[in-house]
Z-matrix of the N, CA and C atoms (Angstrom, degrees):
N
C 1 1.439
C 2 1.532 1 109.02
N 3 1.579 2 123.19 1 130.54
C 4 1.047 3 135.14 2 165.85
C 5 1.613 4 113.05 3 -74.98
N 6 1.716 5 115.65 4 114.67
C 7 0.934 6 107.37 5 172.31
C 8 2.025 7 119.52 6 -77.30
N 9 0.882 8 129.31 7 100.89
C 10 1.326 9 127.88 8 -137.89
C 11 2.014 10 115.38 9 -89.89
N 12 1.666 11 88.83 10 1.26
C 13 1.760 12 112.48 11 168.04
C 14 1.478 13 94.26 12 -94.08
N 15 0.982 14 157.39 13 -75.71
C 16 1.366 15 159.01 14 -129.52
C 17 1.639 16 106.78 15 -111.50
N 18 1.282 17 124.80 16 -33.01
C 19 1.305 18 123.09 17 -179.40
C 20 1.472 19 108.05 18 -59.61
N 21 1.351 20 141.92 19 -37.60
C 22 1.647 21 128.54 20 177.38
C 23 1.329 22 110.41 21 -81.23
N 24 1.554 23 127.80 22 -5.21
C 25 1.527 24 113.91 23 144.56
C 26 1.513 25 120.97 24 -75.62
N 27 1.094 26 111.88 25 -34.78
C 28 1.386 27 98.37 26 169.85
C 29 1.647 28 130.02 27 -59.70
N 30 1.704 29 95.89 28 -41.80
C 31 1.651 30 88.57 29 152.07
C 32 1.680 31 138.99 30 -60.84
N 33 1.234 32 114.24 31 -14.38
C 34 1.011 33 119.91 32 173.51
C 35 1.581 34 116.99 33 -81.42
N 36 1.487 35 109.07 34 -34.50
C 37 1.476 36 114.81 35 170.47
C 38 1.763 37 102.81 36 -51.29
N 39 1.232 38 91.98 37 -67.23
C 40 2.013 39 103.45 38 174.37
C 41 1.530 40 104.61 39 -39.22
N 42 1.053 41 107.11 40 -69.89
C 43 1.828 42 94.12 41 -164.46
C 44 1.840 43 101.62 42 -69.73
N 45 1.313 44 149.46 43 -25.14
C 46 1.215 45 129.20 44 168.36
C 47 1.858 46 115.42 45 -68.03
N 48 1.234 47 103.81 46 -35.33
C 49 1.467 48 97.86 47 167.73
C 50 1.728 49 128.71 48 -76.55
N 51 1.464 50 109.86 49 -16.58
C 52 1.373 51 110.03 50 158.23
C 53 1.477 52 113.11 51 -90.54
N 54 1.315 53 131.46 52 8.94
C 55 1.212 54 134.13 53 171.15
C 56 1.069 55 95.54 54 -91.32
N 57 1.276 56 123.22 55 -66.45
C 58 1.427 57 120.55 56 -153.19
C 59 1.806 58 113.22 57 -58.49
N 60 0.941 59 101.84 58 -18.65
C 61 1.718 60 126.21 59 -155.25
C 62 1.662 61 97.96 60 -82.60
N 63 1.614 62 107.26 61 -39.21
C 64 1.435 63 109.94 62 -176.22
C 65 1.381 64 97.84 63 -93.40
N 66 1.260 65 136.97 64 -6.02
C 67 1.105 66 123.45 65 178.00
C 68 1.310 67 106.30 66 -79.95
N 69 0.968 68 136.40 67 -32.72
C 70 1.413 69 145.57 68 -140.77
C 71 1.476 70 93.38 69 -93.05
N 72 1.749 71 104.93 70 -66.07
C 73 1.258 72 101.38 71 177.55
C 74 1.821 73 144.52 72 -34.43
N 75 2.307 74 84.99 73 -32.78
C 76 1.583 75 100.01 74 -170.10
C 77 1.447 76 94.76 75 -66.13
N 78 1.800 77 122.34 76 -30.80
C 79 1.208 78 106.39 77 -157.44
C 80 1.635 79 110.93 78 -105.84
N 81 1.239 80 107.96 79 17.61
C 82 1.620 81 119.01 80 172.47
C 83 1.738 82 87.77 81 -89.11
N 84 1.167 83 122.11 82 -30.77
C 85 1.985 84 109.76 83 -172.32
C 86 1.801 85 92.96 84 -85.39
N 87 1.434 86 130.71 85 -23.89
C 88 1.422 87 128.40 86 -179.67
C 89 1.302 88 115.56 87 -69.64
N 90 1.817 89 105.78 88 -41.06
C 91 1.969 90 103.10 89 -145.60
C 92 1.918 91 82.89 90 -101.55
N 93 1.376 92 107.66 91 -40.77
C 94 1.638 93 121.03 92 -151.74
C 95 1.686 94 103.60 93 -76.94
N 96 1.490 95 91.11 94 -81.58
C 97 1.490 96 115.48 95 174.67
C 98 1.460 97 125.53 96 -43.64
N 99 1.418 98 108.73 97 -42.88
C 100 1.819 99 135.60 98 -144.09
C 101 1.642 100 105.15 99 48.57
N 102 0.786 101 95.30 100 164.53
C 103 1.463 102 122.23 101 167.21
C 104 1.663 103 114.17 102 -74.13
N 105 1.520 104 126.51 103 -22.33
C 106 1.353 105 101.61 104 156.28
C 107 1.807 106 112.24 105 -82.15
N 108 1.199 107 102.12 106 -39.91
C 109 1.647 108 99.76 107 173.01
C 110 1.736 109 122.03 108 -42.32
N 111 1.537 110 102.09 109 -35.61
C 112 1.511 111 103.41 110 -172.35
C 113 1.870 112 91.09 111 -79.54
N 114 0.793 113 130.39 112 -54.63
C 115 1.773 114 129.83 113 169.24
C 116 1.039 115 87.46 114 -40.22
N 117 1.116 116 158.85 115 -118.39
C 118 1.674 117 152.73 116 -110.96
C 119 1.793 118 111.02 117 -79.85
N 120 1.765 119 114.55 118 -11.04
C 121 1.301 120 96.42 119 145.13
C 122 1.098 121 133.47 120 -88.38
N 123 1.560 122 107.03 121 3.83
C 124 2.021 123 109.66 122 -172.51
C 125 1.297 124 90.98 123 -68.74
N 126 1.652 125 104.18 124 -49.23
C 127 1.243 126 100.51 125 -157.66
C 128 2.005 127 143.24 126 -80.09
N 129 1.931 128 68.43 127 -10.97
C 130 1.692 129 94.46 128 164.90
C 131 2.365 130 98.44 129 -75.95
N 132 0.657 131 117.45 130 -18.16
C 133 1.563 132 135.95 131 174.56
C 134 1.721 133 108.41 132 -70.48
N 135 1.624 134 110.85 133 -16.64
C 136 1.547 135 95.44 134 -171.64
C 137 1.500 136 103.47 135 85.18
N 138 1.066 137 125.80 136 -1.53
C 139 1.873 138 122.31 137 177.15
C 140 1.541 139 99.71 138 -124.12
N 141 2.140 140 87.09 139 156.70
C 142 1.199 141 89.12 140 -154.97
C 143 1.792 142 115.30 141 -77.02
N 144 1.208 143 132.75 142 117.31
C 145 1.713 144 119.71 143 -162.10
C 146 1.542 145 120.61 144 -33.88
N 147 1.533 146 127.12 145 -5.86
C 148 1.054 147 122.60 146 178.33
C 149 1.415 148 117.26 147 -67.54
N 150 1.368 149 112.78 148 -54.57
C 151 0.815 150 138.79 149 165.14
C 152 1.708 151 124.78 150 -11.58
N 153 1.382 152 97.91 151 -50.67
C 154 1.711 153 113.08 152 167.90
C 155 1.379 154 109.97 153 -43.99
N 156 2.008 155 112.26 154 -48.81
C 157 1.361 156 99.92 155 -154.14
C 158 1.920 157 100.14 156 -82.93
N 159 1.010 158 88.15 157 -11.65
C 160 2.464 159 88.01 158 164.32
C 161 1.217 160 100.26 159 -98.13
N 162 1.248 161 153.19 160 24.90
C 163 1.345 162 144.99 161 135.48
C 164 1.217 163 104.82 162 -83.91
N 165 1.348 164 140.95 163 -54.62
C 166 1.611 165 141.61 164 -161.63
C 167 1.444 166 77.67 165 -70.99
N 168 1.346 167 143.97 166 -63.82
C 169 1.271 168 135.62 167 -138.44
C 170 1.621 169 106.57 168 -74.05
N 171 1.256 170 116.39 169 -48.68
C 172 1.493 171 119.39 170 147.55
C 173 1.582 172 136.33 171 -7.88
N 174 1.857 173 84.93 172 -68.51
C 175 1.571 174 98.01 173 175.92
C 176 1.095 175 121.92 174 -82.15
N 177 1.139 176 136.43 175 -23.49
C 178 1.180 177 145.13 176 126.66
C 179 1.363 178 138.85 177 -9.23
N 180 1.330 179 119.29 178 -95.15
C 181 1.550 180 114.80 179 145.16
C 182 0.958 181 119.02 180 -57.15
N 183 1.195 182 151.94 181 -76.58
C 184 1.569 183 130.01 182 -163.44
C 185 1.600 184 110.76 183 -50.85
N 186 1.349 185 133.16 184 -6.08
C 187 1.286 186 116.81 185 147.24
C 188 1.330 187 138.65 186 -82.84
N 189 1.259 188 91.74 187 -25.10
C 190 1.786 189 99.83 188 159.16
C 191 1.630 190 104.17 189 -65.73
N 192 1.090 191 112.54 190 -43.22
C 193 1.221 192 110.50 191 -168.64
C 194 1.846 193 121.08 192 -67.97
N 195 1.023 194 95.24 193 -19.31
C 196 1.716 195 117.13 194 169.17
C 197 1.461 196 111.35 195 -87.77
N 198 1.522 197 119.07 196 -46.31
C 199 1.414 198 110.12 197 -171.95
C 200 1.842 199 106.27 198 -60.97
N 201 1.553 200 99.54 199 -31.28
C 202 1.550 201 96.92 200 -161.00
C 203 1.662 202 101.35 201 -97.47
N 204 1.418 203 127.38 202 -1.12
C 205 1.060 204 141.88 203 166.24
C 206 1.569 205 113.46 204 56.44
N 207 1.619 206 89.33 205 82.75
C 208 1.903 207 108.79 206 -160.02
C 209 1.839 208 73.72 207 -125.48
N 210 1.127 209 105.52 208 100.04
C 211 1.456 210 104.27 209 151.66
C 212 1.734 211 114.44 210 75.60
N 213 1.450 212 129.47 211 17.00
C 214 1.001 213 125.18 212 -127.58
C 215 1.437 214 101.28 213 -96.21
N 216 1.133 215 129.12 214 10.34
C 217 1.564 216 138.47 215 174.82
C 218 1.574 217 111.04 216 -84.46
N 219 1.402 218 102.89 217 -30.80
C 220 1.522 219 125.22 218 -177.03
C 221 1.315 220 97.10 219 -87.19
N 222 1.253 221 139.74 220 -78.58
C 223 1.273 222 147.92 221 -178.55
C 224 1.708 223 104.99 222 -17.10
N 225 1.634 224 123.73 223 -69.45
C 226 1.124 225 156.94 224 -161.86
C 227 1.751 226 98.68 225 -50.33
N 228 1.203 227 106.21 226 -29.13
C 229 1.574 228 97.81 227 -175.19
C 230 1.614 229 119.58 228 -88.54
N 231 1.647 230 103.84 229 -30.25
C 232 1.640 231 96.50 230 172.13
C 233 1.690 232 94.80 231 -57.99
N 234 1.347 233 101.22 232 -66.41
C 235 1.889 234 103.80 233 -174.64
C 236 1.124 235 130.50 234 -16.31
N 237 1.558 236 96.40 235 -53.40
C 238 1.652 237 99.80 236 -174.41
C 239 1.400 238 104.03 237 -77.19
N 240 1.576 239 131.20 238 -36.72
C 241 1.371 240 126.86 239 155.79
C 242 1.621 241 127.83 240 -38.75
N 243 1.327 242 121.00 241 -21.35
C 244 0.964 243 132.22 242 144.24
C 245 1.752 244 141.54 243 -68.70
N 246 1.468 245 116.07 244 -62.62
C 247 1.691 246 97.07 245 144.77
C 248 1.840 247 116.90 246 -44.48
N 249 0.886 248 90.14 247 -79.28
C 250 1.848 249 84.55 248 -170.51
C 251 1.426 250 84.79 249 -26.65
N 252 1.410 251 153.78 250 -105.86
C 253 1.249 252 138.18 251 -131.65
C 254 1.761 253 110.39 252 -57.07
N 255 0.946 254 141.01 253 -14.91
C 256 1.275 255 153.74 254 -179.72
C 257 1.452 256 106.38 255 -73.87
N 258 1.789 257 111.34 256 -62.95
C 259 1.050 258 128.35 257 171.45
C 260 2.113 259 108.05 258 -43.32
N 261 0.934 260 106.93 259 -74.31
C 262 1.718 261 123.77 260 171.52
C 263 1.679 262 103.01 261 -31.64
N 264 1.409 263 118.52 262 -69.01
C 265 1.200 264 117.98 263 -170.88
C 266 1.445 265 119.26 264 -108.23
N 267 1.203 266 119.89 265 -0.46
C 268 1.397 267 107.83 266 167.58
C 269 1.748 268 122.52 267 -116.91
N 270 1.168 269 113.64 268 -32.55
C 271 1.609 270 119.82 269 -148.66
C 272 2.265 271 80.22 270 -108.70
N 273 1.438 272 108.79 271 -70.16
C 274 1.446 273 130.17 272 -151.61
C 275 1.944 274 96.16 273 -37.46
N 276 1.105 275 119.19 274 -20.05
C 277 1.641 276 109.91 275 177.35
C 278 1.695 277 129.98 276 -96.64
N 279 1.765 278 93.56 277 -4.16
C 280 1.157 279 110.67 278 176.34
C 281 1.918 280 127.64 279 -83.11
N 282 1.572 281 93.05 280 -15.15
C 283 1.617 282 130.72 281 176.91
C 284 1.905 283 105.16 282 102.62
N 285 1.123 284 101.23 283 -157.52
C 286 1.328 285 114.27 284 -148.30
C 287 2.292 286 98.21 285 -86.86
N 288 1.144 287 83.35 286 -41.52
C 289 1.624 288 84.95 287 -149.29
C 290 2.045 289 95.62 288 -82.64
N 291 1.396 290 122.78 289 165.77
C 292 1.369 291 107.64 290 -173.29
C 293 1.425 292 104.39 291 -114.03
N 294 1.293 293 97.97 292 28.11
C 295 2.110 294 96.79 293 164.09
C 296 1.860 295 103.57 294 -120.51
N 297 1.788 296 102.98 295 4.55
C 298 1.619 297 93.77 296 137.78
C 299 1.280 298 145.51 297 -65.61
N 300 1.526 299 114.14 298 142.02
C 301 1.943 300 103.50 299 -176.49
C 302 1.330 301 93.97 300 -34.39
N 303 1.523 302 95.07 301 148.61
C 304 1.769 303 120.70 302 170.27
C 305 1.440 304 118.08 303 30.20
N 306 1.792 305 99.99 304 40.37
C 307 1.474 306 109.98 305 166.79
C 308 1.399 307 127.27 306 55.29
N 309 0.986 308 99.77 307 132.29
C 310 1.837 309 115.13 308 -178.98
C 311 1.930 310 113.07 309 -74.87
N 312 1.395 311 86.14 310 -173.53
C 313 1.587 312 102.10 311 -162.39
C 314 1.460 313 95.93 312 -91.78
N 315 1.543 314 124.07 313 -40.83
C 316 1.257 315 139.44 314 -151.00
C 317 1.540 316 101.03 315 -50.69
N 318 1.378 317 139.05 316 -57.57
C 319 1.540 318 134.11 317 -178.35
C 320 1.896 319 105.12 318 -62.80
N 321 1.684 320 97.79 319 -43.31
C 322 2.163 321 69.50 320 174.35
C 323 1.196 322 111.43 321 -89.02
N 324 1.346 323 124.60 322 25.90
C 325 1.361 324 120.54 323 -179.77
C 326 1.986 325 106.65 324 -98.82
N 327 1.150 326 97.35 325 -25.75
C 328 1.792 327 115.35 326 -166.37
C 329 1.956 328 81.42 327 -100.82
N 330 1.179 329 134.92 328 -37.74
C 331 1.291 330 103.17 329 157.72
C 332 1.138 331 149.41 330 -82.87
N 333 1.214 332 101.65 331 -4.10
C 334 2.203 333 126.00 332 162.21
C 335 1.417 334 88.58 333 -66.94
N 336 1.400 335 126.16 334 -70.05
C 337 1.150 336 98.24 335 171.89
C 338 1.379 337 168.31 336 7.31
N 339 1.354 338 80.97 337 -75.26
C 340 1.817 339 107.51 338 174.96
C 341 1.371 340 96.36 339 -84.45
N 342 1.162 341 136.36 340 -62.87
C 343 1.624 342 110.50 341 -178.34
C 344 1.316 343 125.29 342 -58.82
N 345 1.258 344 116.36 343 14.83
C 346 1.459 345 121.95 344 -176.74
C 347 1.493 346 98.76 345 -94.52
N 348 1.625 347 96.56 346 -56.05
C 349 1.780 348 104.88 347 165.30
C 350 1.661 349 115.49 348 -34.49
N 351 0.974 350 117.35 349 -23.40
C 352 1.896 351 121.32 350 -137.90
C 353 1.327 352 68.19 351 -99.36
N 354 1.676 353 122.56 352 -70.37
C 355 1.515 354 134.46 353 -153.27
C 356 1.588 355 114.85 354 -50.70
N 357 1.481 356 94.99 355 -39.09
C 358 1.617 357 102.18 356 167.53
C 359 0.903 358 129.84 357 -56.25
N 360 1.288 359 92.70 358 -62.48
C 361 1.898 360 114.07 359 -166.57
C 362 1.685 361 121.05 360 -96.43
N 363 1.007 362 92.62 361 -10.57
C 364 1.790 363 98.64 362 160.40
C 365 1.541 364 115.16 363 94.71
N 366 1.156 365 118.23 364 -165.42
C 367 1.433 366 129.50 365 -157.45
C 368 1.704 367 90.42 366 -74.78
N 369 0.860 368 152.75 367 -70.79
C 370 1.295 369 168.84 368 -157.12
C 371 1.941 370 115.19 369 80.51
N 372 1.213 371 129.73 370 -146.64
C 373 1.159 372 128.94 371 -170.58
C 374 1.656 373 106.89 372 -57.80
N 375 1.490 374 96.83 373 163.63
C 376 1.774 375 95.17 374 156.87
C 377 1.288 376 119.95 375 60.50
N 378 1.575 377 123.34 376 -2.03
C 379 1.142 378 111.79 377 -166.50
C 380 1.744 379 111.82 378 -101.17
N 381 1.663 380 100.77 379 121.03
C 382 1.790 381 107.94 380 166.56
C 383 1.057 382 139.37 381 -4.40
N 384 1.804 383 117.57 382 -53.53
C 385 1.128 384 144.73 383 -153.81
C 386 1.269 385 128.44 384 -149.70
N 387 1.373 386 110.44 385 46.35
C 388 1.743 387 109.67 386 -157.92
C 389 1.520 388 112.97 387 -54.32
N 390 1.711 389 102.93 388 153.64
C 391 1.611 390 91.39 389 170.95
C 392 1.436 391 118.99 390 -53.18
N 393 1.105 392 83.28 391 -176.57
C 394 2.113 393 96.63 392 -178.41
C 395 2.092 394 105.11 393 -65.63
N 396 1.209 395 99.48 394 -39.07
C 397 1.448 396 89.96 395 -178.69
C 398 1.595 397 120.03 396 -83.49
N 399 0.831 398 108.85 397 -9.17
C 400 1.953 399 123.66 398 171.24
C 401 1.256 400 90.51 399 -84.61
N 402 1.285 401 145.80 400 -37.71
C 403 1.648 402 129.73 401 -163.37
C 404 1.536 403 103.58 402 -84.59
N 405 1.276 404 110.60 403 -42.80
C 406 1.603 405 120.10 404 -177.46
C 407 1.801 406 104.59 405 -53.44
N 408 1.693 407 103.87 406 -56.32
C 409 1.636 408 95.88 407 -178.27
C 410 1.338 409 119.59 408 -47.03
N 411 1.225 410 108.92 409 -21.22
C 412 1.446 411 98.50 410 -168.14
C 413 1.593 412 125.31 411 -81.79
N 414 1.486 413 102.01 412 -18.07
C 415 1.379 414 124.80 413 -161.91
C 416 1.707 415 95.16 414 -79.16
């Protein structure tokens, strides 16, 4: 049973913690990595290094774009197209758990997850810009 008072805060807990999470990340490839470093692992990856700087930009906004909950059902699908590709080519050969060499799949796997939750279940509380089907219920 959906408790249906309290369940769109809980989405909102979900989408600020997968916001916050990609934010962090965009700016661990900005402050840590740089942005030529994150290009020269795409490209140590077989991808082309440009590519990095629309991934940071991605994670980036679309976490802003989740924390402040502008669309965030929409947002959630490049993203999660993004772990899954991370998952595939970066983490998935190292094994499952993330105290394997060069870390496991298991944390972007529990955050594909949650944007799957998000994608389902929608914008939840508080949010700016609800999708198109949260605006309609309301009407």
């Amino acid at each position: 049973m959906i408790d249906e008072k309290t369940a769109p805060y809980g989405l909102l807990v979900l989408r600020l913690a997968m916001g916050i999470l990609f934010v962090a990340h965009s700016a661990l490839k900005i402050f840590i990595v740089t942005p030529a470093g994150t290009a020269k692992f795409f490209g140590m990856l077989g991808l082309p290094p440009g590519v990095a700087y629309f991934i940071i930009a991605l994670e980036g906004l679309g976490g802003i774009a989740l924390v402040l909950g502008v669309y965030a059902r929409w947002i959630a699908i490049p993203l999660l197209g993004d772990l899954i590709a991370g998952i595939v080519l970066v983490t998935f050969h190292n094994g499952f758990f993330f105290t394997d060499k060069g870390g496991g799949w298991e944390f972007p796997a529990l955050w594909a997850a949650g944007l799957v939750a998000l994608i389902l279940a929608g914008d939840g509380a508080l949010a700016l810009a609800p999708s198109a089907s949260a605006a309609r219920k309301r009407h």
